[in-house]
C-alpha positions, -999 to 999 in steps of 0.1 A, spaced: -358 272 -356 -348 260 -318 -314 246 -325 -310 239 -284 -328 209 -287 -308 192 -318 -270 198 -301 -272 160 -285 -270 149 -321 -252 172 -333 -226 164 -310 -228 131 -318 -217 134 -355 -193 153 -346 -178 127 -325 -184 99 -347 -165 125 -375 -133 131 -356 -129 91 -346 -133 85 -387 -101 112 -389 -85 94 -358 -92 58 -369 -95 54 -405 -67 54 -417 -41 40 -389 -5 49 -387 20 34 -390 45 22 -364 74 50 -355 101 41 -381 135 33 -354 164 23 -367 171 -3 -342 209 -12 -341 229 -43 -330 262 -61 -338 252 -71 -368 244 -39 -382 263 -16 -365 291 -10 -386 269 1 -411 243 21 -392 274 39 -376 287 51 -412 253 63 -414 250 76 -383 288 96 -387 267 113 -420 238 125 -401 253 137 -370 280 159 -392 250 173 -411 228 180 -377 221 210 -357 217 190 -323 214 156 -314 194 141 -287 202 112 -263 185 90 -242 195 56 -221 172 24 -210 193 11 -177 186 -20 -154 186 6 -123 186 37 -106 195 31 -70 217 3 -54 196 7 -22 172 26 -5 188 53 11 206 55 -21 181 78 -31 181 116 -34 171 133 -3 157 168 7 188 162 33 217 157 11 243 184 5 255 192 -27 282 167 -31 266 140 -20 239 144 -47 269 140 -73 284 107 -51 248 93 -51 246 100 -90 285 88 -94 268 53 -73 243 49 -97 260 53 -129 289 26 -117 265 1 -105 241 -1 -129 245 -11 -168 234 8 -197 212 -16 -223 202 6 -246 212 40 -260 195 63 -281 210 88 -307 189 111 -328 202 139 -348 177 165 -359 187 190 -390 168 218 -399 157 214 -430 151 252 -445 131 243 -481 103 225 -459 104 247 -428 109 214 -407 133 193 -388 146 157 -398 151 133 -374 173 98 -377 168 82 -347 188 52 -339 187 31 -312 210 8 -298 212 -23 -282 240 -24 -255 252 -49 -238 292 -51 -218 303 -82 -234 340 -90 -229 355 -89 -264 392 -94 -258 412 -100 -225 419 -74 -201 436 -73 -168 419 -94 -139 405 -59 -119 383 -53 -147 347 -63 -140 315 -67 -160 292 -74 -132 264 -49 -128 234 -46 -104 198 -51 -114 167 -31 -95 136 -56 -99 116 -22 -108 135 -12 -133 140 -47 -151 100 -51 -146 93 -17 -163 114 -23 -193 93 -58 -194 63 -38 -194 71 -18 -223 77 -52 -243 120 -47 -239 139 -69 -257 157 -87 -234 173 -115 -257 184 -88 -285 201 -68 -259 221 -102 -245 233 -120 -277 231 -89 -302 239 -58 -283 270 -42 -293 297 -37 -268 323 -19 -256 356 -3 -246 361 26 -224 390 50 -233 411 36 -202 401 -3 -215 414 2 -245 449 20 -233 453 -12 -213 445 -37 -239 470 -14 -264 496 -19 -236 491 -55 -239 487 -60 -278 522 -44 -273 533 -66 -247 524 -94 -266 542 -80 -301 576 -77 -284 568 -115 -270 558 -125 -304 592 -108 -317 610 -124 -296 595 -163 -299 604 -151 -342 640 -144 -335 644 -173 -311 629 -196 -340 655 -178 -365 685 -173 -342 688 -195 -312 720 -216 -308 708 -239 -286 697 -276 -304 675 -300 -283 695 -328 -268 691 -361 -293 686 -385 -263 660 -410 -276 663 -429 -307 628 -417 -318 638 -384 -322 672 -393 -338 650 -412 -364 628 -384 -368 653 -355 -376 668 -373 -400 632 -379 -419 625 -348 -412 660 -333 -427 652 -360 -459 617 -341 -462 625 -307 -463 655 -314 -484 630 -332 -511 607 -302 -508 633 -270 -510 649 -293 -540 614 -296 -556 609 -260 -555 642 -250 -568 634 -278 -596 601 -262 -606 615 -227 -604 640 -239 -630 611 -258 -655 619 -291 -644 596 -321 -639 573 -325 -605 581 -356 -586 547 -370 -574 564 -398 -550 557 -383 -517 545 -407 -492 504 -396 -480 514 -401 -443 538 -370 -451 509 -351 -475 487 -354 -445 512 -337 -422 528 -313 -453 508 -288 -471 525 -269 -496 508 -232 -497 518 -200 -499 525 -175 -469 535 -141 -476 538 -150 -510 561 -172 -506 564 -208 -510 559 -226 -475 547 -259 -457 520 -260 -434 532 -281 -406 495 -305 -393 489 -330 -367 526 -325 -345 534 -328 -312 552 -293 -296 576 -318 -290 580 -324 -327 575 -296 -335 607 -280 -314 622 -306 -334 614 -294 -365 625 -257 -357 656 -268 -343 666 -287 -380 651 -261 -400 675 -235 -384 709 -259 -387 705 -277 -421 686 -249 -437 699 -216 -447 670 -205 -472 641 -218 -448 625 -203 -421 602 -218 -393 573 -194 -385 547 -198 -357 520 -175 -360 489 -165 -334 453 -171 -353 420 -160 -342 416 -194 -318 447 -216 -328 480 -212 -337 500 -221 -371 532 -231 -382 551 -224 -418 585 -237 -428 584 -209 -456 614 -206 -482 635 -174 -486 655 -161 -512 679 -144 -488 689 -133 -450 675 -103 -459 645 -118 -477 641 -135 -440 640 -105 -418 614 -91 -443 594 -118 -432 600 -116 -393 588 -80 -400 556 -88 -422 549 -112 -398 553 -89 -369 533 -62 -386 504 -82 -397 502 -96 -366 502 -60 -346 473 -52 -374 452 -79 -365 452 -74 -329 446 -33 -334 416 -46 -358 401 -68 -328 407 -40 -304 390 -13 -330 362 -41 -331 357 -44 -292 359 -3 -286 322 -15 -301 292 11 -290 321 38 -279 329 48 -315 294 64 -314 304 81 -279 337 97 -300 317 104 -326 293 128 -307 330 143 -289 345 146 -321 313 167 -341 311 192 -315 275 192 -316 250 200 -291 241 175 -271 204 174 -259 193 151 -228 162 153 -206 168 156 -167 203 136 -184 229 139 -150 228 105 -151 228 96 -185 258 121 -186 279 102 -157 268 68 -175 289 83 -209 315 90 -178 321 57 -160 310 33 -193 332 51 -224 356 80 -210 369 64 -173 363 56 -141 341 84 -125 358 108 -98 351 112 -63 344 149 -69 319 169 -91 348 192 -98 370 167 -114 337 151 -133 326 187 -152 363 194 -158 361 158 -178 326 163 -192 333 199 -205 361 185 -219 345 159 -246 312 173 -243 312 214 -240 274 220 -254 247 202 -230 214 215 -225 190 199 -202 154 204 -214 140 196 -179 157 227 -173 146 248 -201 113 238 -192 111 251 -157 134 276 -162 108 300 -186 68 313 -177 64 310 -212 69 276 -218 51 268 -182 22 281 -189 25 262 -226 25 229 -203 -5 242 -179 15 236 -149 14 199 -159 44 173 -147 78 179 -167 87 146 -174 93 139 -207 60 119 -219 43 149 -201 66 176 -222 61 155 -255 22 157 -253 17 187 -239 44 211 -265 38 186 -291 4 172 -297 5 171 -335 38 148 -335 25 128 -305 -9 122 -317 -6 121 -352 -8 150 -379 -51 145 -371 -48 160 -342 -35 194 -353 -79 199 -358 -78 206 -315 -44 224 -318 -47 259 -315 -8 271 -315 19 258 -344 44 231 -335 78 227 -351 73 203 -379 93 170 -375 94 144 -403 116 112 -392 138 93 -420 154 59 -411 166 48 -443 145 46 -471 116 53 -449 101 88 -445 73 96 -423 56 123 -401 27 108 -390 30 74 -370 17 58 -337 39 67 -307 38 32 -294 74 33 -286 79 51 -257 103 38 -234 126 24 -258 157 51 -260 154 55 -296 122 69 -292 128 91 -260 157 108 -274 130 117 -306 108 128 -278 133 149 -262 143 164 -292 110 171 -301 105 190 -269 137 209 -272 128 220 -307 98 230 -295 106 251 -266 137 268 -287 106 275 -310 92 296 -277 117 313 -268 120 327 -301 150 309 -319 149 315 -353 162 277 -368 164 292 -400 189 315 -391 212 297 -369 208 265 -395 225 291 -423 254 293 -395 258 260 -386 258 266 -348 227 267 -325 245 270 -299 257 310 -303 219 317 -296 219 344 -267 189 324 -255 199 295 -251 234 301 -240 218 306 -207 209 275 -202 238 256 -214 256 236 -195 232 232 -169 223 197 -157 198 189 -124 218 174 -101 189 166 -78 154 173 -91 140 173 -57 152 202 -44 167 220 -79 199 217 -72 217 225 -103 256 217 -114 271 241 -133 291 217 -164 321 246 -165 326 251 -129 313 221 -110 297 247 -91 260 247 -75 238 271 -96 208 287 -82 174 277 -104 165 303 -125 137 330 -116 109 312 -135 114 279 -120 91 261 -106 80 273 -68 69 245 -54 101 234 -41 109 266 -21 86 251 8 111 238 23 131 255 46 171 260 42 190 233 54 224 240 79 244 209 78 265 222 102 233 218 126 225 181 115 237 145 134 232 117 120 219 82 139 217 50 131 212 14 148 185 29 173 156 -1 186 133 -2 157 107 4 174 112 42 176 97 60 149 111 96 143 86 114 167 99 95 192 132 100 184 125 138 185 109 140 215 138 120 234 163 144 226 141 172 230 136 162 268 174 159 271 184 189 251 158 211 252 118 216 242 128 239 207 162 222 202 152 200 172 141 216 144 132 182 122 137 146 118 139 133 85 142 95 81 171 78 60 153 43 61 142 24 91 173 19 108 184 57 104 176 93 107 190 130 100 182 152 132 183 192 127 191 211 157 183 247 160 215 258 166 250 241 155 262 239 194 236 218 202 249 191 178 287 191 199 261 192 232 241 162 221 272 142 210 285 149 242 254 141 264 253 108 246 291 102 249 289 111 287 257 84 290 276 55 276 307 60 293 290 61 327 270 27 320 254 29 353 219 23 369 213 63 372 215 66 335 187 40 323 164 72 340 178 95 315 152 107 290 180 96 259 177 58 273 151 49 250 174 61 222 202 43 230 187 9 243 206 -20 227 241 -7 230 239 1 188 231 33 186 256 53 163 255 89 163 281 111 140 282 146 121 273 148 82 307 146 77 302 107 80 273 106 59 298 115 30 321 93 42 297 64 41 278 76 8 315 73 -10 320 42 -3 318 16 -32 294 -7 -8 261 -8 -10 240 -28 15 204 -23 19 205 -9 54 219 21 61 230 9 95 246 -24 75 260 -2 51 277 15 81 297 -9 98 304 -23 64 322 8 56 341 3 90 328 24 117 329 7 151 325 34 174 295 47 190 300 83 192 318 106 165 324 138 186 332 172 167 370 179 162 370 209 186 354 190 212 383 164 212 408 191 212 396 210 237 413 192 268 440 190 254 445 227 242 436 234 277 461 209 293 492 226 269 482 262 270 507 274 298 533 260 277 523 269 239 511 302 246 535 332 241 538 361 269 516 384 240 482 364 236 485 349 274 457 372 289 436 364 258 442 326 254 435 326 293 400 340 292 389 318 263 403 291 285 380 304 315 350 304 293 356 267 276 359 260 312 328 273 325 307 263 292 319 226 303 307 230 340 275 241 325 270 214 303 280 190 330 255 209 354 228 205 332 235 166 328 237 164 364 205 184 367 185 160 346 195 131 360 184 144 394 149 152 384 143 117 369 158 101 403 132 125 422 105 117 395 113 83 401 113 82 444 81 101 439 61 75 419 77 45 440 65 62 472 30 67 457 23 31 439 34 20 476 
């Protein structure tokens, strides 16, 4: 029988069969714990269980931006710190909305991991008051608001529910003031108690009044002492003084509720209870939005000054209660310092410096000083973007494909990101994951909620499990020790975040040091060729009509055909210009120095005239680049962002070009009788390098005034 004839149809079936296995019988949504003030204090009691009990927890953050402006982003151009002040940029500007937490545990009867992912809705609400220099503004990039919006992000949740926070500096300054505040609070008590001074009894109103208010108090202390004895209760109060008396009890103790006064009255008041009444005490006390005010009895002075101190105390407990409540989404953060547990993130440098600047402190201005902090709280990272490139194995897994995470998920985990159906077109095993969020317990689901940071830290959990899986970890043995993190494997990789993705640039977490990639990284990167900063000047506020070929072949004409190696453009208003050789950038800074000093007809024939038409052209080392990149500004333009920062002058020239004249003016009378013949023939050769450079300037303003008789002569 010719079966070549019947394989349309059979093909057919077969199709029609795997869409019954895909389609039949639908999945469920992923089971997310989603988290927001009012059910946080609960899912964090949870969350404390699961995290104690996990082998490694994964992380993940939704933010409203990446870059505060164009040239904000990371260039093949920047050095190695000012990857980290471009990073340290980002995570101050932008806010964090939602934060996802996902411990996995190994679970060794079922050969599979358990997931809890949780994910929280952030939002930087100010709970309590701080000091006027704190700020809860934060930027928005329109791409990354209209992203989340396309992935169906809950804005309104994430503004009136998400939880929010204190950093650890926040809260030392609000502890400072709840202390401030006790001793004023103190002090306001024993001024009630013990002040001398009585109010001076100038109006007859308040004459009138003392003495009702002496009758009153008298009537009630009098009833109280009757009652306490088993005498009868007089019921002849007047309702005008029911409505401003409440008997009730404060610190268990008998006491009046003082309603509807004046301060002015109410001074009054104090000032009688204090002078008529040795077994009374006047009490003000600080409620959640008002304040209060007790006449309470006491059996004794010493019955008294327990009170001042109950007071004090309950009041310092209330106000550590409201600060515990507004540390908020940062009791997760101390949660995951506390455990010790490895913490997995997906290309997470930022996420890392959002943990910085939101919940730890203000970020520093070096990547030193940020890993010595980071290391600190959190000494176990791994970064699964660079486990990924960082092994053949795992490479080849992922067919070359694009490492970001989505790509990582479906490519090293098709049966968890398809669906336990698709395991029929799977040819390798995958770590098993089953996913618990209360009583729910699942391992088959529709992944329809990517992009929501619950779900991404699953993912990159998922991905690290399964490239641990590999590299040959055996999760059985390391879950019977209780620490992943001694694998010989992995250890490697640890504490190893991208600090630029573009060109690999990696941070070392324990040194703050650059790290080379790895020998199985990926190679495309390596087409580019290394980068001297030393040879590079930066320029800014050129016409805009020059694009960077022009640009290059200016300077080339003025310094020389092979002098530039590449121009590589900032934004429109600035460029980075390689020279060949790092004398060239003193030479050209120089030239261009010399041009607009001289400001004369001769020099609008020079080939750099183009190039500095206006009067605004800026030229500098990279040195200025770092200074302008650390600045806290951020303008859209880099040539705005420039003068924002404060630079007014035209021409930054190299610090031993400025010192050169006058090391040569004061050599005869520095210089000692030992290094004279030495200093002198360096001297001779500065001297003669200058004549040349001057020569050469000469030389080419000459030829243009040639060029320029010549082609007069000949349109004549």
């Amino acid at each position: 029988m010719n079966t070549t004839k019947h394989w349309p149809k059979r093909a057919l079936i077969l199709s029609r069969a795997l869409s019954r296995a895909f389609s039949d019988t639908p999945s469920p949504t992923f089971p997310l714990k989603h988290v927001t003030r009012s059910n946080f204090d609960s899912a964090l009691s949870e969350l404390r269980s699961h995290v104690r009990a996990a082998d490694f927890v994964a992380i993940d953050m939704e933010m409203t931006g990446v870059t505060s402006a164009p040239w904000r982003e990371s260039f093949e151009f920047d050095r190695f710190d000012i990857r980290y002040l471009k990073v340290k940029d980002s995570a101050e500007k932008f806010a964090v909305l939602q934060f996802g937490v996902c411990p996995f545990r190994w679970d060794s009867l079922n050969q599979s991991f358990i997931a809890h992912p949780h994910n929280f809705f952030v939002f930087p609400r100010q709970e309590i008051p701080l000091d006027r220099t704190t700020s809860y503004e934060f930027l928005c990039q329109t791409t990354s608001m209209d992203f989340l919006a396309k992935y169906q992000f809950d804005f309104n949740a994430c503004i009136n529910e998400g939880i929010s926070y204190l950093s650890r500096g926040q809260e030392y300054e609000a502890q400072k003031r709840l202390k401030s505040l006790n001793k004023d609070q103190l002090t306001n008590l024993s001024r009630d108690l013990r002040e001398t001074t009585d109010l001076p009894l100038v109006r007859v109103a308040d004459v009138l009044f003392t003495e009702r208010m002496k009758k009153r108090l008298s009537e009630w202390r009098d009833e109280l002492l009757r009652n306490r004895a088993g005498g009868a209760q007089d019921r002849g109060t007047p309702n005008d003084l029911n409505q401003q008396f409440q008997t009730v009890f404060f610190k268990m103790r008998p006491a009046l509720s003082l309603n509807g006064f004046t301060s002015h009255q109410l001074s009054l008041i104090r000032m009688v209870t204090r002078n008529h009444f040795k077994d009374l005490a006047y009490i003000h006390c600080n409620g959640e939005s008002t304040s209060e005010e007790f006449v309470v009895y006491t059996d004794s002075e010493s019955d008294k000054d327990r009170l001042v101190e109950e007071v004090k105390n309950d009041y310092q407990r209330r106000a550590e209660m409201k600060i515990n409540d507004a540390v908020g989404f940062r009791h997760v953060i101390d949660l995951l310092s506390s455990e010790n547990k490895l913490i997995v993130g997906h290309n997470c440098i930022l996420d890392i410096a959002h943990i910085h600047s939101k919940f730890l402190g203000p970020l520093p201005l070096t990547a030193e000083e940020f890993v010595s902090c980071v290391n600190k709280y959190f000494p176990r990272i791994i970064d699964t973007k660079i486990l990924l490139n960082a092994d053949y194995t795992l490479q080849r897994k992922m067919k070359k494909s694009s490492t970001s995470l989505s790509s990582a998920f479906s490519s090293l985990c098709p049966e968890i990101a398809y669906g336990s159906k698709r395991s029929v077109l799977s040819h390798e095993p995958c770590v098993k994951v089953e996913v618990h969020v209360g009583e729910m317990r699942s391992s088959n689901w529709n992944s329809g909620a990517k992009h929501e940071a619950g779900y991404d830290a699953f993912m990159t959990g998922c991905v690290f499990a399964q490239a641990c899986s590999h590299l040959g970890v055996d999760f059985q043995l390391h879950s019977a020790s209780g620490n992943l993190t001694q694998n010989e494997k992995l250890q490697k990789h640890m504490n190893l975040l991208y600090l630029s993705w573009i060109n690999g640039d990696i941070i070392d977490l324990r040194t703050g040091n650059r790290t080379e990639e790895l020998l199985g990284s990926n190679i495309i990167r390596k087409r580019f060729r290394p980068i001297l900063f030393k040879n590079i000047v930066l320029l800014w506020g050129f016409p805009s009509r020059l694009k960077p070929s022009m640009i290059r072949d200016c300077i080339c004409k003025a310094v020389g055909s092979t002098s530039v190696i590449s121009i590589y453009r900032i934004d429109q208003t600035a460029v980075f210009v390689q020279f060949s050789k790092a004398e060239l950038v003193s030479d050209f800074l120089n030239l261009k120095e010399t041009l607009e000093q001289s400001n004369d007809a001769i020099s609008v024939l020079h080939p750099l005239s183009q190039l500095l038409e206006g009067g605004n052209t800026r030229a500098a080392s990279y040195g200025t680049y770092k200074e302008i990149c650390a600045s806290p500004i951020s303008k859209v333009l880099f040539a705005d962002q420039a003068e924002a920062v404060g630079i007014k002058w035209k021409t930054e020239l190299l610090p031993s070009s400025k010192e050169e004249s006058q090391e040569n003016n004061s050599f005869h009378l520095e210089s000692s009788a030992v290094d004279t013949p030495e200093a002198f023939e360096k001297s001779k050769i500065r001297k003669k390098e200058d004549s040349s450079k001057q020569k050469l300037c000469d030389d080419i303003i000459d030829s243009f005034i040639k060029a320029e008789k010549i082609r007069r002569s000949t349109n004549l």
